[in-house]
C-alpha positions, 0 to 999 in steps of 0.5 A: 674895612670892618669897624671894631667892636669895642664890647667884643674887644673888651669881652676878649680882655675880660677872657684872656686876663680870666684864663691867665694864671688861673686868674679867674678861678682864683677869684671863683675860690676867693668868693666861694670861700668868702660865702661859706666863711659869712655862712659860718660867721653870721649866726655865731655874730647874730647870737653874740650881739643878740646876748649884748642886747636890751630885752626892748632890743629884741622887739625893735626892727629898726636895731637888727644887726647892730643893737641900739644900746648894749648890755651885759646884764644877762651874762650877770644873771646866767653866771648867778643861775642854776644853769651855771650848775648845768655847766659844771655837770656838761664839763664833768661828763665830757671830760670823763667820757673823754678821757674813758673814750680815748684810752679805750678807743685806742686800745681797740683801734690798735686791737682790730688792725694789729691782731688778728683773730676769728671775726674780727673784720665783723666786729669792726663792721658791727662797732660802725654800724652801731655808731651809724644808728639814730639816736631816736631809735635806740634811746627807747631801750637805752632808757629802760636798761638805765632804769633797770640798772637804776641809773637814771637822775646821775652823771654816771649813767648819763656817761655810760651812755654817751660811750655807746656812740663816743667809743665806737666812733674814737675805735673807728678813727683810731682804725685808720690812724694806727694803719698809717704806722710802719708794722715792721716798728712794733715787728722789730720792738717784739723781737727785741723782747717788747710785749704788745702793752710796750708797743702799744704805749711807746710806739703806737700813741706817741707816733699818733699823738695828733690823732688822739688829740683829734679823737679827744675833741670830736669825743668832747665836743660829741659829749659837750653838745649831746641832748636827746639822752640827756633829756630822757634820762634826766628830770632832776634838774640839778642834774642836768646838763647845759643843752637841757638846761638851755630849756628852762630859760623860759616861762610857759610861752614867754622866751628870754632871748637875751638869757638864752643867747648869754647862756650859748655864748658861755657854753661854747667857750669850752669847746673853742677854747680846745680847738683853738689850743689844739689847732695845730695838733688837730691840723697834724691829725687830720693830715695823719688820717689822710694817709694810708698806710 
């Protein structure tokens, strides 16, 4: 009589409990989800304690993660700066290429799906194609046209510029939205007499509402978080935006950390702030655009 072997019998438990149910893959899904959610929630904790922290604090490496003493002076001295200023211009054109981004977005959206006309399929290829290209590549002549137009050192120019990658990326998803609306819909509001502006505004936006929830904050947050351009087309620093006014929060090799990480708390309650109100529409949205139609 063959003796059992404890380690195999509780290899074999370990095995049949792993394939009931889908146990095992189950806790398999549980630990990749709590990796990615300590991945994404680490460097946003290391910036809010970072902001909370004494300027002695950051160059004690006993207090790392959790800082012996607290303070919220640096908050009092950015909500008192000029980067508070910086904040305003960042609001004032994301809300503005936003709102310009979404009707125009929509408009040519619904352009290129419904209607047809010669070279239409190319134009949509040529309008996501232009969204693709580096910013690195056409900051170069977008600079001297703005020169040229005498648009640089504004927030109007600046606006113009954020709609070049904005517009074609809000057409592009708008494409796929107003694909998953019923064609015989606007056939039926045309035979009744309706134009293409009433289909448009009475059936086609309401009907894709919570995809132009979507598209407006990816827009905002596209124009919230943008630097390149604003960096080369603005020196006034009045001017500015928030990102490149981030850059002036220090003198010479000297960086004020604590500054710095109270400024990047404060520049990213806006746009939190719009996808916690807009959660439950950006949810619908993004089930809409999976949806072929």
């Amino acid at each position: 009589m063959s003796a059992v072997n404890p380690r195999a019998t509780s290899s074999s438990s370990i095995s049949r409990w792993w394939n009931k149910d889908n146990h095992g893959w189950l806790v398999l899904g549980y630990l990749v989800l709590l990796v990615a959610v300590v991945w994404t929630i680490l460097p946003m904790y290391w910036v809010a304690v970072s902001s909370l922290k004494t300027d002695a604090d950051f160059y004690n490496t006993r207090d790392i993660l959790w800082p012996g003493s607290f303070t919220i002076q640096h908050y009092v001295d950015i909500l008192g700066s000029s980067f508070m200023v910086n904040l305003r211009n960042s609001l004032v054109v994301a809300v503005a290429t936003t709102v310009v981004s979404t009707v125009v977005g929509s408009m040519a959206g619904y352009a290129l799906v419904r209607l047809r006309f010669a070279g239409r399929a190319t134009f949509a290829r040529l309008l996501i194609y232009s969204y693709l290209a580096p910013g690195s590549v056409l900051f170069i002549p977008i600079f001297g046209m703005m020169v040229s137009l005498h648009l640089t050192n504004s927030l109007f120019g600046l606006g113009l510029t954020y709609l070049t990658f904005t517009v074609p990326f809000c057409t592009w998803l708008m494409m796929g939205y107003v694909r998953t609306v019923p064609a015989e819909l606007e056939e039926a509001a045309l035979v009744d007499g309706a134009n293409r502006w009433t289909t448009l505004w009475r059936i086609i936006l309401p009907l894709t509402l919570p995809a132009l929830v979507v598209v407006s904050v990816f827009s905002f947050t596209l124009s919230w978080n943008e630097f390149l351009y604003a960096l080369v087309l603005v020196q006034d620093q009045s001017v500015m935006t928030a990102p490149v006014g981030l850059t002036f929060l220090q003198a010479g090799d000297t960086f004020f950390w604590g500054k710095i990480m109270a400024a990047s708390i404060i520049m990213s309650v806006p746009p939190l702030l719009l996808y916690l109100f807009g959660q439950k529409w950006l949810i619908s949205g993004w089930t809409l655009g999976s949806v072929k139609g």
